[in-house]
C-alpha positions as CSV (number, residue, x, y, z in Angstrom):
1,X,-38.3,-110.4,-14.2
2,X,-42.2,-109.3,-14.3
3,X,-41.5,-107.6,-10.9
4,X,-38.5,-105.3,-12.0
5,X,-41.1,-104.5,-15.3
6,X,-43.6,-103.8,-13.1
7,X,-41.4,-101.5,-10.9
8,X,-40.1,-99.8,-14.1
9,X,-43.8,-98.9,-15.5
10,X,-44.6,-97.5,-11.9
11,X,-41.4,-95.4,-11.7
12,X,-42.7,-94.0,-15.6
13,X,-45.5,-93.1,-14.9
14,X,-46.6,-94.8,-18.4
15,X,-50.0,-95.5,-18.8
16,X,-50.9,-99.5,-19.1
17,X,-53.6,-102.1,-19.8
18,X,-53.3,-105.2,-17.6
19,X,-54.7,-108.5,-17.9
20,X,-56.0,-110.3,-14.2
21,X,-55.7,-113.6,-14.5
22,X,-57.5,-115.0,-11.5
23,X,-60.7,-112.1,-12.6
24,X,-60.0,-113.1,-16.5
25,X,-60.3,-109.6,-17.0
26,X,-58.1,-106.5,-18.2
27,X,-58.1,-102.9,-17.1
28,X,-57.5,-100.8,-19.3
29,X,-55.9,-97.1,-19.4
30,X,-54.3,-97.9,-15.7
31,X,-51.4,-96.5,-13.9
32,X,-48.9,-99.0,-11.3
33,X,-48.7,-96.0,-8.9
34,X,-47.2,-98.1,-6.1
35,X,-45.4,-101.8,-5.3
36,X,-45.2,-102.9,-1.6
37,X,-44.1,-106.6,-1.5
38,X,-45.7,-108.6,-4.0
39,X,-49.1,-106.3,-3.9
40,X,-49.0,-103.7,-7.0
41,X,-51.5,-100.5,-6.3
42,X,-53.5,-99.6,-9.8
43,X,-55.2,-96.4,-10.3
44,X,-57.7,-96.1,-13.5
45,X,-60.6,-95.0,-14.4
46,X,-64.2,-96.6,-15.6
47,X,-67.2,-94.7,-17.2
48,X,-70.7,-96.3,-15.8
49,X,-74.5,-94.9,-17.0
50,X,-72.8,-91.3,-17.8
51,X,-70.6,-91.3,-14.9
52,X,-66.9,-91.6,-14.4
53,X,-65.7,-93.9,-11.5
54,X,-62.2,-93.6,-10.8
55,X,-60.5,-96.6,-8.8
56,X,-57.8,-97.9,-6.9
57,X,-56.8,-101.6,-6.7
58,X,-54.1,-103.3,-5.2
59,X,-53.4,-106.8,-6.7
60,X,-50.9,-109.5,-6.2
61,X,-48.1,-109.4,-8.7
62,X,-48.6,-113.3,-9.7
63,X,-52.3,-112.8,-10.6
64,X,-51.2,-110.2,-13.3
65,X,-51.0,-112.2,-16.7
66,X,-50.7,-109.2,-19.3
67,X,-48.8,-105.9,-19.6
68,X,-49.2,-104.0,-22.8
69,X,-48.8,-100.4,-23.5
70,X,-49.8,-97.8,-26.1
71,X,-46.6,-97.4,-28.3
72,X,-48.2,-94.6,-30.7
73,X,-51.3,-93.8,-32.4
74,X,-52.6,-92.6,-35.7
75,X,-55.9,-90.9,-36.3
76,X,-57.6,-92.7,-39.8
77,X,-59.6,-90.8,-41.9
78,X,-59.0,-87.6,-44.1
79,X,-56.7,-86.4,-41.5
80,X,-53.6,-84.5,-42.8
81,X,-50.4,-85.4,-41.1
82,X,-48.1,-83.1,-39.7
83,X,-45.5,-81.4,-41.4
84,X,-42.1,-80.6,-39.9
85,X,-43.1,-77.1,-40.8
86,X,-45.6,-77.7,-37.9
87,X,-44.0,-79.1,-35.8
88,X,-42.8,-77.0,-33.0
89,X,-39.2,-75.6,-33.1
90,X,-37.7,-77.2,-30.0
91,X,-39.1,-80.9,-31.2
92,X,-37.6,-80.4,-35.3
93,X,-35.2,-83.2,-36.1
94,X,-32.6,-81.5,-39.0
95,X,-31.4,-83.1,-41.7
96,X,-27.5,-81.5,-41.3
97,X,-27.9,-81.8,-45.6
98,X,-30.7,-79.8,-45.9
99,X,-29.1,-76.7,-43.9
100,X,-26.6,-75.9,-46.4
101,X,-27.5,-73.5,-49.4
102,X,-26.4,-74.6,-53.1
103,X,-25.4,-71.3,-53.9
């Protein structure tokens, strides 16, 4: 079952954080961008003394312990949401209701 989530996070593109068992470490903001077998191909980034490293890794799928993925984010602070009135056009959800006039 962990192989065919793997496979679908690869095929999404979706950005991950995964936990390495036999390291006991995670990796976070990574991307699956291949699976060949039971070796899974990671792609992420790492910023070290002001520079930015990226990497490539290639792990066996039963050392993986942890998935998780960013589901949404809020900023906190005095941060005003967005309106639908800012929202662009295309993304709007309508409320059928509110489209009629009362006249």
């Amino acid at each position: 079952m962990l192989h065919r989530k793997i496979y679908q996070l690869c095929c999404d593109a979706r950005e991950i954080c995964i936990f390495l068992r036999d390291q006991q470490r995670w990796i976070d903001k990574a991307r699956i961008i291949d699976i060949e077998g039971d070796l899974v191909t990671l792609r992420y980034e790492t910023e070290e003394d002001d520079e930015v490293c990226s990497w490539e890794e290639m792990v066996r799928l039963e050392s993986i312990g942890a998935v998780t993925q960013k589901l949404a984010s809020v900023p906190r602070g005095n941060v005003e949401p967005l309106l639908t009135e800012d929202c662009p056009e295309a993304e709007r959800i309508h409320n059928p209701s509110s489209d009629s006039n009362p006249e």
